[in-house]
C-alpha positions in Angstrom: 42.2 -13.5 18.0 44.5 -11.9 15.8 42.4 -8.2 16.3 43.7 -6.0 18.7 40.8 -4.7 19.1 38.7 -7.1 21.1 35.7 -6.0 23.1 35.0 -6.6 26.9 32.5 -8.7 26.4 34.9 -11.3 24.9 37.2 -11.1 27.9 38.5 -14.6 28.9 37.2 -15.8 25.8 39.6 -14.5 23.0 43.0 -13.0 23.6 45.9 -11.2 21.2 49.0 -12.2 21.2 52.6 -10.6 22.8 54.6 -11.5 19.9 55.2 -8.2 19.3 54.1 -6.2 22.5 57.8 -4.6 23.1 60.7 -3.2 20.7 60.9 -5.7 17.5 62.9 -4.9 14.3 60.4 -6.6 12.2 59.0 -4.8 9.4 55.1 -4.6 8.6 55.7 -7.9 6.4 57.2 -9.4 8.6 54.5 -9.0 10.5 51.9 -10.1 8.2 53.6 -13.2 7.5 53.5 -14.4 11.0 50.0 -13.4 11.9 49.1 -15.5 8.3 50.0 -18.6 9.8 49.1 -17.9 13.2 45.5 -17.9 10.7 46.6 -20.8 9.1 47.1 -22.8 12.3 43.5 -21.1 13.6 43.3 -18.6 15.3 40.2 -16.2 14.1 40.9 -12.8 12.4 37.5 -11.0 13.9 34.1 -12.6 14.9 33.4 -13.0 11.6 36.0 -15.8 10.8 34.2 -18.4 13.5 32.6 -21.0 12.4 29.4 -22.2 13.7 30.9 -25.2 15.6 33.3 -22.3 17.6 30.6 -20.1 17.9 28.2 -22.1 19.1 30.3 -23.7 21.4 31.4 -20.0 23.0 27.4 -19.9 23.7 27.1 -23.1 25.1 30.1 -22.5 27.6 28.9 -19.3 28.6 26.9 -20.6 31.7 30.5 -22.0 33.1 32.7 -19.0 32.0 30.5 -16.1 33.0 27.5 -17.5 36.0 26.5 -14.6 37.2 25.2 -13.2 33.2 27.7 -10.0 33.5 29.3 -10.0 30.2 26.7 -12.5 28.6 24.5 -9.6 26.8 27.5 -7.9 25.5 28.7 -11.4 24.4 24.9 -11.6 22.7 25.4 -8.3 21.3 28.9 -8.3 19.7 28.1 -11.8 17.9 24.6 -10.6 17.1 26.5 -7.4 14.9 29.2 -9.6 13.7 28.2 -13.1 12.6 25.6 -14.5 10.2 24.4 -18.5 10.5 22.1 -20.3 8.0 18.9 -21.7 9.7 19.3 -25.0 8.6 22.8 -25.3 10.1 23.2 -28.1 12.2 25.3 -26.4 14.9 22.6 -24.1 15.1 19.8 -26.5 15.5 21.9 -28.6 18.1 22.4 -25.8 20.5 18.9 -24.3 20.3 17.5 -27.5 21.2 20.0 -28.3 24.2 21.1 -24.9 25.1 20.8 -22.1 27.6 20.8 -18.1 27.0 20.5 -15.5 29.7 17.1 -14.0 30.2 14.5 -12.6 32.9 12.4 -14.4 34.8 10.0 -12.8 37.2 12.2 -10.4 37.1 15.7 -12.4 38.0 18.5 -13.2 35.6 19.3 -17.0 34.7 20.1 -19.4 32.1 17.3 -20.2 30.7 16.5 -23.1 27.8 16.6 -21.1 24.3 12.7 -23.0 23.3 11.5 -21.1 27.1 13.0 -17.7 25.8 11.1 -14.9 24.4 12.0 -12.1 22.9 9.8 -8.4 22.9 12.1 -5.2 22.3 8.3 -2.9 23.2 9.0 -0.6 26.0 5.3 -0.4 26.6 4.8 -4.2 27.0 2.5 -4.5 30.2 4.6 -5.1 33.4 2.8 -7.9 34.3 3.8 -9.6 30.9 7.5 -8.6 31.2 7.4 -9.9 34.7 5.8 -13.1 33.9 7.1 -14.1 30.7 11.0 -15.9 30.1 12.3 -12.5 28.1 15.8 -13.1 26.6 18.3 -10.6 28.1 18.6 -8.5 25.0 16.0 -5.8 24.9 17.1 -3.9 21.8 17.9 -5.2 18.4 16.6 -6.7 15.2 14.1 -9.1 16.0 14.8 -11.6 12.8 18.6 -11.7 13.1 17.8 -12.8 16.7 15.7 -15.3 16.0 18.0 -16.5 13.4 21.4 -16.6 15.3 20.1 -17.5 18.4 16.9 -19.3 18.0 14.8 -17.0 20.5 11.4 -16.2 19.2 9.5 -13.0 19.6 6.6 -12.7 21.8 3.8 -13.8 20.0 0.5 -11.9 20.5 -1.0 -15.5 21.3 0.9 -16.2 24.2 -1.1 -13.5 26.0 -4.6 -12.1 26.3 -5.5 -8.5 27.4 -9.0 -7.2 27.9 -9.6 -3.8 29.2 -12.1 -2.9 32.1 -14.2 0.4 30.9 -15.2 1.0 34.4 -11.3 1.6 34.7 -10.8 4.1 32.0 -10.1 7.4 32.5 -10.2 8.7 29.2 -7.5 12.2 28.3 -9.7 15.5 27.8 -7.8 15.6 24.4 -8.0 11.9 23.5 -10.3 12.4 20.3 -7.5 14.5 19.0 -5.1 11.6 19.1 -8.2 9.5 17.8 -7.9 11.9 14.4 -4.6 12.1 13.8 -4.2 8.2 13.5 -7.1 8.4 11.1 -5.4 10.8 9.0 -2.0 9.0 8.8 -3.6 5.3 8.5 -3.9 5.6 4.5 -0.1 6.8 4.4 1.1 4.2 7.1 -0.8 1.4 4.9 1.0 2.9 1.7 4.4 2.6 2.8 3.6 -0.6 4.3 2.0 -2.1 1.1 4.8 -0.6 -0.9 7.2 -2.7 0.9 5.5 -6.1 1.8 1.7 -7.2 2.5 1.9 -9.1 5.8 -1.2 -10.7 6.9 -1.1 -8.8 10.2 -1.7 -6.0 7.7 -4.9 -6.4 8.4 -5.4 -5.5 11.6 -4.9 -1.9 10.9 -8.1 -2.1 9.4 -9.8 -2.1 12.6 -7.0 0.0 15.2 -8.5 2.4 17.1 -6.1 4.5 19.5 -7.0 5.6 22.8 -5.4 7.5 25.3 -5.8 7.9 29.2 -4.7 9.0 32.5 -5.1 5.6 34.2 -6.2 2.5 32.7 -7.2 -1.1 34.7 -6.9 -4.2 32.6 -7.0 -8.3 32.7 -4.2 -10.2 31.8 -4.0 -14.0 30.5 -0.3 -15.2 30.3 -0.3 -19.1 28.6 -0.8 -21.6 31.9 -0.9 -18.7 34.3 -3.8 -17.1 36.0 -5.6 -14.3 35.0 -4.2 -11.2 36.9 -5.8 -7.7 36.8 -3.0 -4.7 35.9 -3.6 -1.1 36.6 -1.1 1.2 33.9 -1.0 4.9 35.5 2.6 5.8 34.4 3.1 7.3 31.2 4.7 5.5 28.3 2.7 2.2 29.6 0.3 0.8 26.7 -1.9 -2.5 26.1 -3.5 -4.0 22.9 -6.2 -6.1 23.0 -6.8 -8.8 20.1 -9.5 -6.8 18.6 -7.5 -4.1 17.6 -8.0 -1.2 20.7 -4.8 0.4 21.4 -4.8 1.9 24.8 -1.6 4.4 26.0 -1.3 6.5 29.4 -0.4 9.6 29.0 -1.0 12.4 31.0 1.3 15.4 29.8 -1.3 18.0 28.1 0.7 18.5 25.4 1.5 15.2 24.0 0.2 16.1 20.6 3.8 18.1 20.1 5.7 15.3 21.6 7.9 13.1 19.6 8.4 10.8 22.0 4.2 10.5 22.9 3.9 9.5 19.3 7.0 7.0 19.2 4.9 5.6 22.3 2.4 5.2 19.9 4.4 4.0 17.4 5.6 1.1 19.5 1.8 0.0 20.6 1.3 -0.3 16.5 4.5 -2.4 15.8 3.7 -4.7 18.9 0.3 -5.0 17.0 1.5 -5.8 13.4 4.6 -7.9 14.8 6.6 -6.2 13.1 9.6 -3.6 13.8 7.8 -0.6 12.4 7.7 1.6 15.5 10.2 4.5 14.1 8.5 4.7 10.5 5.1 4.4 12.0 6.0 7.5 14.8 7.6 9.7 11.9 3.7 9.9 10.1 2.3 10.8 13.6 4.3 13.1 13.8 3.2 15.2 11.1 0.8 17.4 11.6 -0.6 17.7 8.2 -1.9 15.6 5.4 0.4 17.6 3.5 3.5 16.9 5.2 2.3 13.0 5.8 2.3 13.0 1.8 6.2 14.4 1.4 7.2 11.3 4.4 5.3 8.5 2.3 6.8 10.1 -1.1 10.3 10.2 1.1 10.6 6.6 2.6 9.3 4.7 -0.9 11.1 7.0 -3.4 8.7 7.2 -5.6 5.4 9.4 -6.5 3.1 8.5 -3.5 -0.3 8.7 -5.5 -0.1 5.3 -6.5 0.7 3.9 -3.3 -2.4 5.9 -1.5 -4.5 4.4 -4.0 -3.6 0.9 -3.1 -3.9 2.0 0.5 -7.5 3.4 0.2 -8.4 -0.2 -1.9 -6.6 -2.3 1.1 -8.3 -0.2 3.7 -11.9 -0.6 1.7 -12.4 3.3 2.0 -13.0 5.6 -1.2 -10.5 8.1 -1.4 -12.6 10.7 -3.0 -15.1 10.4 0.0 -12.4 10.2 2.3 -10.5 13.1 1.2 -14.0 15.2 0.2 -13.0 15.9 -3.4 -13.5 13.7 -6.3 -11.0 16.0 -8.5 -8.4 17.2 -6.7 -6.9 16.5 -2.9 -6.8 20.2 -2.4 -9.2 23.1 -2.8 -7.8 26.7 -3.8 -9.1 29.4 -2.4 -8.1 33.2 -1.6 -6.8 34.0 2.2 -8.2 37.0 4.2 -6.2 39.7 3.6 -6.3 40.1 7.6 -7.3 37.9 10.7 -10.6 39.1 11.2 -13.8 38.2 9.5 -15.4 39.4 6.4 -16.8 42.8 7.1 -20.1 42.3 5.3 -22.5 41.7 7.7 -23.8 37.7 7.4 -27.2 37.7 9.5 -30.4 35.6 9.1 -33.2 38.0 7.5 -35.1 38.8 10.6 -31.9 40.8 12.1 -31.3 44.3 11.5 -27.4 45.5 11.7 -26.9 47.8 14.4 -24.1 48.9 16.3 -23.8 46.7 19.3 -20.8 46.8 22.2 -18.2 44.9 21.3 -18.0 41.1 22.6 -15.2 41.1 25.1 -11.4 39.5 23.6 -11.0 36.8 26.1 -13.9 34.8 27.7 -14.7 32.1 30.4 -16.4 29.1 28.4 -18.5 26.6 30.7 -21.0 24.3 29.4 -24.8 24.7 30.9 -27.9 22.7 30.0 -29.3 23.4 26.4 -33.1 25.5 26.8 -36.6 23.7 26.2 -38.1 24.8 22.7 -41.1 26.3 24.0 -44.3 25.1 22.4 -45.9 26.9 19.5 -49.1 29.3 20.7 -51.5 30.7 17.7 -51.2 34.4 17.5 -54.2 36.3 17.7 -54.6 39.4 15.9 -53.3 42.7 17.1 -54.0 45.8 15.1 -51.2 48.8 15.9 -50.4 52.5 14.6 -48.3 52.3 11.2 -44.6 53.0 11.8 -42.7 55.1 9.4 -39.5 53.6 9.9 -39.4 50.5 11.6 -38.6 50.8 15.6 -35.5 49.9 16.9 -35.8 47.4 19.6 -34.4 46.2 22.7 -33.9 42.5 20.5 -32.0 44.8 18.0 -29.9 46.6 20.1 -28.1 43.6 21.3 -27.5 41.2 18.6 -24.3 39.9 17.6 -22.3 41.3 14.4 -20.2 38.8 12.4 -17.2 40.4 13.6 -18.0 39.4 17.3 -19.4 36.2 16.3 -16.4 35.1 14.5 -14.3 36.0 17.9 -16.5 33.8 19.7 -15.8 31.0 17.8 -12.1 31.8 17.6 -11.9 31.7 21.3 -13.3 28.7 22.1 -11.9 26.5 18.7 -8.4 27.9 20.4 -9.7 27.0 23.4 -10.0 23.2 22.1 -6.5 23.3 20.6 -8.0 23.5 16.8 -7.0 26.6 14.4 -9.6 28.2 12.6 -9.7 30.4 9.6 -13.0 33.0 8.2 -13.5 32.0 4.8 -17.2 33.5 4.6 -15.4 36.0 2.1 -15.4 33.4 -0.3 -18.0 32.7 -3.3 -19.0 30.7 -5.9 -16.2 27.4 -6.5 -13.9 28.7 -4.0 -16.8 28.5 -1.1 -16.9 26.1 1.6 -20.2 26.6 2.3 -19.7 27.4 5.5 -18.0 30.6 7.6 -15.1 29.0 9.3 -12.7 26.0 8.6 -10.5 24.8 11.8 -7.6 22.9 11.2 -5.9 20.3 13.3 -2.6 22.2 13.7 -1.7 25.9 13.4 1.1 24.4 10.6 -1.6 23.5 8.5 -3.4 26.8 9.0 -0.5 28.9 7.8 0.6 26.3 5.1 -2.9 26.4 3.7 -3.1 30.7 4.0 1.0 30.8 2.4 0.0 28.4 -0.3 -4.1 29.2 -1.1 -4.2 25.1 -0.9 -6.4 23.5 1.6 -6.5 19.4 1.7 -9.8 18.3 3.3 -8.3 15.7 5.4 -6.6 18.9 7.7 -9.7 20.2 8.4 -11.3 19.4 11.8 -14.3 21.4 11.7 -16.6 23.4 8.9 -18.4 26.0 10.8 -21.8 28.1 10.0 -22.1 30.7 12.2 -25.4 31.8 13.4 -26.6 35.0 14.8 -29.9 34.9 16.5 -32.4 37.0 18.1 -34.1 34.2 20.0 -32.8 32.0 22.4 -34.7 28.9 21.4 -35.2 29.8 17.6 -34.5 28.0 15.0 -32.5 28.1 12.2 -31.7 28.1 8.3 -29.1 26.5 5.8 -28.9 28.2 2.6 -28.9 25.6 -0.6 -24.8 25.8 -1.0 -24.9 25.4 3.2 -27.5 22.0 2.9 -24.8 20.5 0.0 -21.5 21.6 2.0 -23.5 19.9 5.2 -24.1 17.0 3.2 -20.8 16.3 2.2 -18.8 16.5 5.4 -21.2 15.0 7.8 -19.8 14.7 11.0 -17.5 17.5 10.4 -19.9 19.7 9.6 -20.9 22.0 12.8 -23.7 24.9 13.6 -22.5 27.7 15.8 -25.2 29.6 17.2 -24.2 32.8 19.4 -27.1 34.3 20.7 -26.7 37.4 23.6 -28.7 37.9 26.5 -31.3 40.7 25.7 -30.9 41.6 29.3 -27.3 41.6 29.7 -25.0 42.5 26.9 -21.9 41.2 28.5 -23.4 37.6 28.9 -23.3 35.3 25.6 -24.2 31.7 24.9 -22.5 29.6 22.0 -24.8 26.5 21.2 -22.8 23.7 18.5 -24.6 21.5 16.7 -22.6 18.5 15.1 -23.6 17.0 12.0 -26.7 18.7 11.3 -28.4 17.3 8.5 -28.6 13.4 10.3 -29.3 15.4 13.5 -32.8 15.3 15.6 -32.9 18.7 15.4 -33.7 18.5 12.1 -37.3 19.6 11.1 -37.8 19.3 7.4 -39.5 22.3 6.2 -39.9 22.4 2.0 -39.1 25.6 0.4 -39.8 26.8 -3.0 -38.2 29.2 -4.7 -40.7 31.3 -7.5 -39.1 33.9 -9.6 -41.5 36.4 -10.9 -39.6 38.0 -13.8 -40.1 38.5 -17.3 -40.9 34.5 -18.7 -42.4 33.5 -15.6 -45.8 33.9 -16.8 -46.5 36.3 -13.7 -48.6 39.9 -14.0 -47.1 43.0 -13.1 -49.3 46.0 -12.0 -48.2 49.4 -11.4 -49.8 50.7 -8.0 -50.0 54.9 -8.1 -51.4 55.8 -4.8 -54.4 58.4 -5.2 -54.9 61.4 -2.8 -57.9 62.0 -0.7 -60.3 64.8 -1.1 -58.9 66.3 2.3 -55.5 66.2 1.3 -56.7 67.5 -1.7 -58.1 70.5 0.3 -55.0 71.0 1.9 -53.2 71.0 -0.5 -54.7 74.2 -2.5 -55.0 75.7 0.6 -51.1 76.0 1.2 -50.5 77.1 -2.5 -52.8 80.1 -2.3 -55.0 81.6 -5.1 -52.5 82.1 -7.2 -50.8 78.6 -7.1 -48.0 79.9 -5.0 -47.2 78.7 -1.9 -48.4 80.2 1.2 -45.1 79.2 3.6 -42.2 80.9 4.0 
């Protein structure tokens, strides 16, 4: 080869020539002139001069030159960089029916026939698979250019079966966050994907669901092998199944931060579609917002993404103005608290007076118990008491819960549950969520949405009503704009009841309701509103009371004869 620059991996196969290797007096033309014929009578310039006969020939003598397979993948590697061959070439065609590459078998390298060898670049391919399948050598790399230079086809997703054993499943504690997160980057994954081709494994993202565990037991049916049960309990280790259920170990606690967790994921979804798509499909993970999944989408097609995410939303059968909770605009503007506590104004249900109460303590131990039994209604009888002139301040009284306290509660434990939330009862008319509290998916999304006044929907985990009650088992109201908010998000719609124990101050119980409209706790009790104004065709009376004759009496008796008063 006329390079002087040949790799190891060619070693024994190419060599430069020593024309020139000491003291010469020949010039640079000179020079050229010689190495032209040396071309002319030929010997290759680079890799890219051989023809397919040569080329193919170099891989078909590779089982003599090189037995052992110790330069064989670098061989693979430098012509899979360097040469291009037709698929219809004959050369080609001869060698991948009558040749041998290096590969893996149960877990042993050997020359194996090209139509035996498969090829699978996904780290989290099942061991048992990787073990038991002919995998050609090369582990990394474009997939196509493989398949055309070499003739190795990738591992098909018929070639195996997986079916996961619940009993085996140890789901992660923070496993629905990971559930989410795919759910908000599937439109912009299906965007870019649509913008660029519209394979028919497409599809299949229509149904995905991502699951993540500590430990995970599965069956495995490898083409005209047994089935064999697989237990995957290191982390990075994934299965798909054929109806779409992505599983993934990983037991790190704070996987939703970590790149490589999502690249993990990443790989799972291009072993799904068939398709190299791990790296693009990891980068959407990756973002934490809607927001920022927007800017990627807008980055990797070049183009305004709006257009795209509509065709995504029509592929994926979904309406984007339910999905996104706004029919006019992806983002809602709204004011920020000036600071992070609550809105001062008190936000109680009518039967609780304000009062000053001890202050709920700034860190807390949160552990679930057992939800009380309603107690059945009793008919009151009738209990005649002295008139009060201002109405007694009771024990009930004395220890309910102010907003401010209420909204530390719920602060504590959304933190608690790795979601950010933000008061927003401040907030009226338009700008009102109907509800006290949003919580975000990240604490970026939080502080984009409080820098910017701009919150999209689809970064809001939670809407929260908070709830102060005076009775443990009572029940309680949504106002009209709470019923319409409730309605619209559904299951991210959430009642937070904080009641406090009218025995012990210290002690407070948080009760969450999900979804509360569809819920069974639901009793429908109709309301009507009657305003009695001027128009309404109501009466007013004026009501003067009239004194008795004994206060009457008194009366004149304190002012004396004269009218005066008899006090001093």
């Amino acid at each position: 080869m006329l390079s002087s620059r040949i790799p190891a991996a060619l070693t024994g196969l190419f060599f430069h020539h020593a024309l020139f290797a000491g003291p010469t007096t020949k010039n640079k033309q000179e020079i050229r002139e010689v190495e032209s014929l040396l071309s002319l009578l030929g010997s290759p310039q680079s890799l890219d001069d051989l023809d397919s006969e040569k080329l193919y020939s170099i891989l078909s003598e590779q089982l003599l030159r090189d037995p052992f397979g110790q330069t064989a993948a670098g061989l693979y590697r430098q012509l899979l960089e360097s040469v291009e061959v037709g698929p219809e070439d004959t050369w080609r065609n001869e060698f991948i029916d009558h040749g041998k590459l290096l590969g893996r078998r149960d877990g042993q390298l050997d020359y194996l026939a090209v139509p035996e060898l498969r090829y699978s670049s996904s780290p989290s391919l099942p061991r048992v698979v990787a073990e038991k399948i002919r995998r050609f050598v090369l582990e990394q790399g474009d997939g196509d250019r493989i398949q055309r230079l070499f003739g190795v086809e990738p591992l098909s997703r018929k070639e195996y079966e997986v079916a996961i054993e619940t009993a085996g499943l140890a789901r992660a504690p923070w496993a629905s966050d990971v559930q989410d997160r795919w759910r908000l980057a599937l439109p912009y994954i299906c965007g870019w994907r649509l913008s660029v081709s519209t394979p028919k494994t497409l599809r299949r993202l229509k149904v995905v669901s991502v699951e993540v565990c500590t430990r995970a037991v599965a069956s495995v049916k490898i083409q005209k092998l047994d089935v064999e049960q697989v237990v995957l309990d290191l982390d990075g280790e994934g299965l798909v199944t054929k109806d779409g259920r992505i599983v993934l170990v990983w037991k790190a606690l704070d996987a939703a931060s970590d790149p490589v967790f999502w690249r993990a994921v990443g790989d799972l979804v291009a072993e799904l579609l068939e398709t190299q798509v791990a790296a693009d499909v990891s980068a959407f993970l990756i973002c934490e917002s809607a927001t920022n999944m927007e800017r990627m989408l807008a980055r990797l097609i070049g183009q305004d993404p709006q257009v795209s995410l509509q065709r995504a939303y029509e592929f994926l059968g979904t309406d984007r103005e339910d999905d996104e909770e706004d029919s006019n605009d992806p983002y809602t503007e709204f004011i920020p608290p000036k600071s992070e506590g609550a809105d001062t104004e008190q936000h109680l249900e009518p039967d609780q007076p304000s009062t000053n109460v001890p202050a709920v303590a700034e860190t807390y131990n949160i552990t679930p118990e057992p939800a009380p039994e309603r107690k059945p209604s009793q008919p009151r009888g009738l209990v005649v008491t002295r008139a009060f002139a201002s109405p007694p301040t009771s024990l009930r009284g004395r220890h309910l819960v102010s907003e401010e306290d209420a909204w530390r509660v719920v602060e504590a434990y959304e933190r608690k549950e790795k979601r950010f939330p933000l008061p927003v009862a401040h907030l009226k008319g338009t700008q009102s969520f109907g509800c006290d509290v949003i919580s975000f998916s990240s604490e970026r999304a939080r502080a984009e949405s409080v820098e910017t006044g701009k919150v999209s929907p689809r970064d809001v985990k939670r809407y929260i009503e908070m709830k102060c009650r005076s009775n443990r088992t009572g029940s309680v109201q949504l106002s009209d704009n709470e019923m319409i908010a409730a309605k619209k998000r559904n299951q991210r719609y959430y009642i937070y009841r904080i009641y406090r124990d009218v025995h012990d101050y210290r002690r407070l119980e948080l009760a969450i309701l999900q979804d509360p409209v569809n819920s069974p706790g639901r009793r429908r009790k109709e309301v009507i509103d009657f305003g009695l104004c001027a128009g309404s065709g109501a009466e007013w009376f004026e009501l003067t009371a009239q004194k008795t004759q004994t206060e009457a009496d008194g009366r004149r008796q304190e002012e004396g004869p004269g009218g005066e008063s008899s006090l001093i």
